[in-house]
C-alpha positions in Angstrom: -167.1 -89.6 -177.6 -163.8 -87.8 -177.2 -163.0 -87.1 -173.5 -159.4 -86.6 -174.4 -157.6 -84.8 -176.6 -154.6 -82.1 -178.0 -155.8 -79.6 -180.6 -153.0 -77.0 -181.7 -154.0 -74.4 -184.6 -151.4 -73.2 -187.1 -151.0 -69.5 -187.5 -152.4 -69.2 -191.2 -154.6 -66.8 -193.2 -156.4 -67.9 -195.7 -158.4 -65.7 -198.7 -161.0 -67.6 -200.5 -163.1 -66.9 -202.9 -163.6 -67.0 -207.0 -161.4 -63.6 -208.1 -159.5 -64.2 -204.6 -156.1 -64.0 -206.3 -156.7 -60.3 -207.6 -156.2 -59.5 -203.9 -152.9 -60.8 -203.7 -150.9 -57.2 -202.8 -152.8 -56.7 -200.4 -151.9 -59.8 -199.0 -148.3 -58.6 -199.3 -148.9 -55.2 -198.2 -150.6 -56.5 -194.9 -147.1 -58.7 -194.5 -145.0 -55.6 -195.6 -143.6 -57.5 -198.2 -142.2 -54.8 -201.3 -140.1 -57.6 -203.2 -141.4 -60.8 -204.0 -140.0 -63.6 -205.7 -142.9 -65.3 -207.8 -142.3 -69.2 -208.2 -143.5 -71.5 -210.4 -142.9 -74.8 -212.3 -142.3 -74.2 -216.2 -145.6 -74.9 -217.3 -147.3 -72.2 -215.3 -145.0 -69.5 -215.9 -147.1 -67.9 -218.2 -149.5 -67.6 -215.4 -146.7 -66.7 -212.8 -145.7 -63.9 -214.8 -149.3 -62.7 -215.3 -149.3 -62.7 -211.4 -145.9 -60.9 -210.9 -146.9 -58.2 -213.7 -150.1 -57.8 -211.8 -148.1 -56.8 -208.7 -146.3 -54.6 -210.0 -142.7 -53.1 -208.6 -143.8 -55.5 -205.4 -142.3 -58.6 -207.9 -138.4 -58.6 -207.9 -139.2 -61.4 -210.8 -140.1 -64.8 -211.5 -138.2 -68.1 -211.0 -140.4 -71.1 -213.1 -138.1 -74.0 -212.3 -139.7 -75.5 -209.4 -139.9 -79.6 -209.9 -141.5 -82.5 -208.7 -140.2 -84.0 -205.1 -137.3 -80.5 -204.5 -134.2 -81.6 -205.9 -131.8 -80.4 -203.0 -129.7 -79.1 -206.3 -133.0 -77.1 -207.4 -133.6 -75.5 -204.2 -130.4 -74.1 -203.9 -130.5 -72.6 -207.4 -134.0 -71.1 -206.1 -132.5 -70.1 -203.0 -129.2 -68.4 -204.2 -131.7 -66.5 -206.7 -133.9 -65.1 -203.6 -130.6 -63.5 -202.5 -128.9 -62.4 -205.4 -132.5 -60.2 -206.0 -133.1 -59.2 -202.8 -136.1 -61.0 -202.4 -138.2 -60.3 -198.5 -140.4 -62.9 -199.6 -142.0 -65.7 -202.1 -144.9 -66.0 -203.7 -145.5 -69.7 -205.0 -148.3 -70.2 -207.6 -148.7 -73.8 -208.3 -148.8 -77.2 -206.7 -146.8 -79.1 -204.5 -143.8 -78.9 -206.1 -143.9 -74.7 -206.3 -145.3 -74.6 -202.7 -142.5 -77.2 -201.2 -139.9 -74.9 -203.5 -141.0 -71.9 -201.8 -140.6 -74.0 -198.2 -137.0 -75.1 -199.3 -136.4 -71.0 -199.7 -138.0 -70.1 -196.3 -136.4 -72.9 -194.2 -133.0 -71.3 -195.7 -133.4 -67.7 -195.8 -136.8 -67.2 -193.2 -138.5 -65.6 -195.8 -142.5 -66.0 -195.6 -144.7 -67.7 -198.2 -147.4 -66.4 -199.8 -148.9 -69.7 -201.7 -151.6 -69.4 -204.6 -152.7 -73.0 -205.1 -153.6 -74.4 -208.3 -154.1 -77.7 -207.0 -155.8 -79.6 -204.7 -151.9 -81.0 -203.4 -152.7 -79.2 -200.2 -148.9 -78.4 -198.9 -150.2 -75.0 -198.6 -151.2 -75.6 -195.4 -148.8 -77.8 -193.4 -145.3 -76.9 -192.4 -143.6 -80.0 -193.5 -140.8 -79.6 -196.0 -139.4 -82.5 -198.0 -135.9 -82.5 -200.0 -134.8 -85.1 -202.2 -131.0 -86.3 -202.1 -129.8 -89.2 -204.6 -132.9 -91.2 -204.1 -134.4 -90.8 -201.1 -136.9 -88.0 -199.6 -136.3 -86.7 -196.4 -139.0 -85.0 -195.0 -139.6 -82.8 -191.5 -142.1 -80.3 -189.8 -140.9 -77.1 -189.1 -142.8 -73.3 -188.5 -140.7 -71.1 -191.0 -142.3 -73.8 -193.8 -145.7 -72.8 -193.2 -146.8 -70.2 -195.7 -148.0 -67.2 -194.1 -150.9 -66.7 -196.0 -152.9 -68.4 -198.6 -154.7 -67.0 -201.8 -157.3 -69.6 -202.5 -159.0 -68.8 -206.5 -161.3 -71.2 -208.0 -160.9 -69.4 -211.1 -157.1 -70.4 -211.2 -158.2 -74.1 -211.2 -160.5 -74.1 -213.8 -157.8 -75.0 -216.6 -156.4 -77.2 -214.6 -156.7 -80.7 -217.1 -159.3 -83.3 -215.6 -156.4 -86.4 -215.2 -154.4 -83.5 -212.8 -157.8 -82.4 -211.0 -158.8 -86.0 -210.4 -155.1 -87.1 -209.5 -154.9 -84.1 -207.3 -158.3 -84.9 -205.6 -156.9 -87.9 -204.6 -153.9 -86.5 -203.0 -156.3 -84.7 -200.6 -158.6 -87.2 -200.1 -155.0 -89.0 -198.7 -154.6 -86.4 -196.1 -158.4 -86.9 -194.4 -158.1 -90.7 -194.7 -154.7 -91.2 -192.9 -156.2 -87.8 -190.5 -159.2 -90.0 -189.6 -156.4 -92.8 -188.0 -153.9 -90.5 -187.0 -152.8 -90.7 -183.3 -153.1 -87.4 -183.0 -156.3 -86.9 -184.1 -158.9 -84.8 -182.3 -162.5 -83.5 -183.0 -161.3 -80.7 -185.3 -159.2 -82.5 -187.2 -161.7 -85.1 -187.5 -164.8 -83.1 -188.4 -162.3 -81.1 -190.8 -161.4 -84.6 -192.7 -165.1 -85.3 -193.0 -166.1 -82.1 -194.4 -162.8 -81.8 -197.0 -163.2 -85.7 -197.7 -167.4 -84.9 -198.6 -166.4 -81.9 -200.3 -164.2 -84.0 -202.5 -165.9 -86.9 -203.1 -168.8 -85.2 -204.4 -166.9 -82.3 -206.9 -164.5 -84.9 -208.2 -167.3 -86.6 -210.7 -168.9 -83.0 -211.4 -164.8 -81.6 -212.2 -164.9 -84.7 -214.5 -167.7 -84.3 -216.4 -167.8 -80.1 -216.8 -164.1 -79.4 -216.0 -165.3 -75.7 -216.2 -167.9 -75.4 -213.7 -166.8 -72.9 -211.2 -169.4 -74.3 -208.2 -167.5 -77.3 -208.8 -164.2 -76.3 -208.9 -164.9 -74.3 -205.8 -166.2 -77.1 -203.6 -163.0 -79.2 -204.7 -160.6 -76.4 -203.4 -162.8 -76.2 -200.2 -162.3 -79.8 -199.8 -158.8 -79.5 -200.5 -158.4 -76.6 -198.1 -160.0 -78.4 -195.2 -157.7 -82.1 -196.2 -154.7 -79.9 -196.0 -155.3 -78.6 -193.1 -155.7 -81.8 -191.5 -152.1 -82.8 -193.0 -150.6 -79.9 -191.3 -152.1 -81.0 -188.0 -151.8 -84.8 -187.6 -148.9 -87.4 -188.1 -149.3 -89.2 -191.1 -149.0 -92.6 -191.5 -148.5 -96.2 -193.9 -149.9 -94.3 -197.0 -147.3 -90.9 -197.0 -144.8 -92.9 -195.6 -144.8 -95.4 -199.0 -145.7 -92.5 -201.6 -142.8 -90.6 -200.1 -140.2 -93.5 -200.8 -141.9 -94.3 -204.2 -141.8 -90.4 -205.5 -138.1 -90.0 -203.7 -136.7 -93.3 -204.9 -138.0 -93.6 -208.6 -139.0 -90.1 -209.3 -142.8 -91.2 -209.7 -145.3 -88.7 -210.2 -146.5 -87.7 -206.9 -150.6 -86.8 -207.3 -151.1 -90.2 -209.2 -148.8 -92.3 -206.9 -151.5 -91.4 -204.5 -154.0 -91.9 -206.6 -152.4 -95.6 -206.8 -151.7 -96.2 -202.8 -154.5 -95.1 -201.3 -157.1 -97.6 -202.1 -154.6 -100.8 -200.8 -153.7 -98.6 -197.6 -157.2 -98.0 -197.0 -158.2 -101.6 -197.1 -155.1 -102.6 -195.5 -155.6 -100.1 -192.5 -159.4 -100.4 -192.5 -159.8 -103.1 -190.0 -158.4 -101.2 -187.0 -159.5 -97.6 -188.7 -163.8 -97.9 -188.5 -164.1 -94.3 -189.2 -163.2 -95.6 -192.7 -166.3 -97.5 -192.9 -168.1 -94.5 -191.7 -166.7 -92.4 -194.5 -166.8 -94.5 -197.6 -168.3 -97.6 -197.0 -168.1 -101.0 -195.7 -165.1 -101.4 -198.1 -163.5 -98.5 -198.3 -160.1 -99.7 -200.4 -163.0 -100.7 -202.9 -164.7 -97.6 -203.0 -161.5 -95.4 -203.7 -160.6 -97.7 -206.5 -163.7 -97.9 -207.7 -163.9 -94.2 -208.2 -160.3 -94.0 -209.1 -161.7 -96.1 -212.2 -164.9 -94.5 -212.8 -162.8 -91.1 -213.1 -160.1 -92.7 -215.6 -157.3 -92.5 -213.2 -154.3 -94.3 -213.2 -154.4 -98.0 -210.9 -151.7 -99.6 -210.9 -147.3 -98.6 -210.7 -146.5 -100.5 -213.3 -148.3 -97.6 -215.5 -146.7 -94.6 -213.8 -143.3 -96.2 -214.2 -142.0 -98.4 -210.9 -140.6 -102.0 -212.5 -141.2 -104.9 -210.8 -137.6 -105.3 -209.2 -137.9 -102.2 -207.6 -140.4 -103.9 -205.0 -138.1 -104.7 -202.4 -136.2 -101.2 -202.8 -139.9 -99.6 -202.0 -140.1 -102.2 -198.9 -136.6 -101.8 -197.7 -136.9 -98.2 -197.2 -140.3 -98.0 -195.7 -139.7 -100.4 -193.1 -136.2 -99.0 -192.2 -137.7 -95.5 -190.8 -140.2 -96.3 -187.8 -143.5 -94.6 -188.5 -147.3 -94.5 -186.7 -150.0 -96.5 -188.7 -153.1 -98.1 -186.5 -152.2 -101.5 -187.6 -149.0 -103.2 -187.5 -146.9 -103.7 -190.6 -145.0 -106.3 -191.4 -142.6 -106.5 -194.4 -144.5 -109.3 -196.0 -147.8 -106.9 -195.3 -145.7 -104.2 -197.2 -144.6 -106.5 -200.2 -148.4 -108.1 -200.8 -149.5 -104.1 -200.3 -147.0 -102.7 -202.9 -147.2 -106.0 -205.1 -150.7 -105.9 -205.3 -150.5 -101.6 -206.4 -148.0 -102.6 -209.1 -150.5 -104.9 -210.9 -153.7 -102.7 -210.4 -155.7 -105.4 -208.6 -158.7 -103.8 -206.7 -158.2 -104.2 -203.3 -160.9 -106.5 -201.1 -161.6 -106.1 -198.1 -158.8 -106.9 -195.3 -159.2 -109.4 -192.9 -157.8 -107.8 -189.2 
């Protein structure tokens, strides 16, 4: 029973719905937005530019160089392009990496975000930025980050390769199982990590096997939706805290570095987290990795690229920066936790 809590909602719009992104000027039109720059990483500029041609003389033009983590050198190259067009806004098609591009402009130059995921990532919804600087990721909360609307299209998903759906999926799923334990949790945020958690668990197989099913796709963006919105609204903990410093400091792909982490946090944190239990199972760092496997996802760092000596770097930064987790974390827990990720052992269950 919750007798006791803080709930604080985040101004966003969002526009959902298969065909959604054909609505996008008006979107702009309701912000009185008239020139737009339209991000993108390279390989979705083709469908960036089919978005800016759609809209028209609102587009001031297209900028598909957004990458993985926000190189502080790339958003200054995005930002000092906003200016030199004019730009009175962004409008981020993509993933993460676009979406946090798009942040990196607005924290600069206040202009708002209008994000068009393509992924499950789920930054669309939170107001934390992240920049990274020889190395390391430095990450923050702030309200000129939050996109100020967000066009959610199943049909933009739908090509979206099964490995990145899957990888994605498990990105999410990351954001409801560290919201269940967060210690700012409440009932909405709880009930919202549920829902976007079910949502996910049960389109992730049907995305697998009929990567163009539409119902499917839809209930995995609705998921997604709901997990991001629980990221924007709690404190993170153990998991984002690791998958930060691995992504920062060894440039690791950030979806499957999720995909990777999750399973050993969630066994790890399960003991003093029951609503784990009550989500996925008596062992729930089983149950992820189990489905990680099932789906042909990638298990273990050593595959996406961390060596072995890079153990203690991973450890070293993660326990310099204090952080909230509901059970205490040693360095020792921390090198067992990562050592055991870099092999791809499935995780038991932890003792408390």
């Amino acid at each position: 029973m919750w007798d006791e809590f803080v709930h604080e909602s985040l101004p966003m719009r969002v526009v959902f719905g298969a065909g959604a992104s054909a609505r996008l000027g008006a979107e702009l039109d309701r912000l009185g937005l008239t020139r737009v720059l339209v991000l993108s990483t390279p390989g979705q500029e083709p469908l960036a530019r089919r978005i800016a041609d759609g809209l028209g003389p609102r587009a001031a033009g297209v900028y598909p160089h957004a990458r993985m983590h926000v190189p502080v050198e790339v958003a200054a190259r995005a930002r000092a392009a906003a200016a030199d067009l004019g730009a009175d806004g962004c409008v981020a098609v993509g993933g993460g990496s676009t979406i946090g591009l798009g942040k990196a402009i607005a924290l600069e130059h206040a202009l708002p975000v209008v994000a068009v995921p393509t992924t499950y990532a789920g930054s669309e919804m939170t107001p934390i930025w992240g920049l990274t600087d020889g190395g390391r990721k430095r990450t923050g909360r702030d309200p000129k980050a939050l996109p100020r609307s967000v066009v959610y299209d199943p049909e933009l998903t739908v090509a979206l390769p099964v490995p990145v759906s899957v990888t994605s999926g498990f990105n999410a799923l990351a954001h409801a199982v560290e919201g269940l334990y967060a210690p700012d949790a409440s009932p909405i945020t709880s009930l919202m990590a549920r829902e976007g958690a079910q949502a996910l668990l049960a389109a992730l197989p049907l995305v697998a096997a009929a990567p163009r099913d539409l119902a499917a796709r839809s209930r995995a963006l609705y998921g997604a939706w709901l997990c991001g919105a629980v990221l924007g609204a709690t404190t993170m903990s153990l998991h984002h805290k690791l998958c930060h410093v691995l992504g920062g400091a060894f440039d690791l792909p950030h979806a499957e570095v999720h995909t990777v982490v999750l399973p050993h946090v969630a066994a790890f944190n399960a003991p003093a987290a029951p609503a784990l239990a009550d989500l996925l199972g008596p062992d729930p760092g089983g149950a992820l990795w189990d489905l990680a496997a099932k789906l042909g996802a990638p298990r273990s760092l050593a595959e996406l690229g961390l060596p072995s000596s890079g153990i203690g770097e991973v450890v070293g930064q993660a326990v310099a920066s204090p952080y909230a987790n509901p059970r205490p974390v040693t360095a020792d827990d921390l090198t067992r936790l990562v050592r055991a990720a870099h092999r791809g052992e499935r995780p038991g269950p932890a003792q408390a």
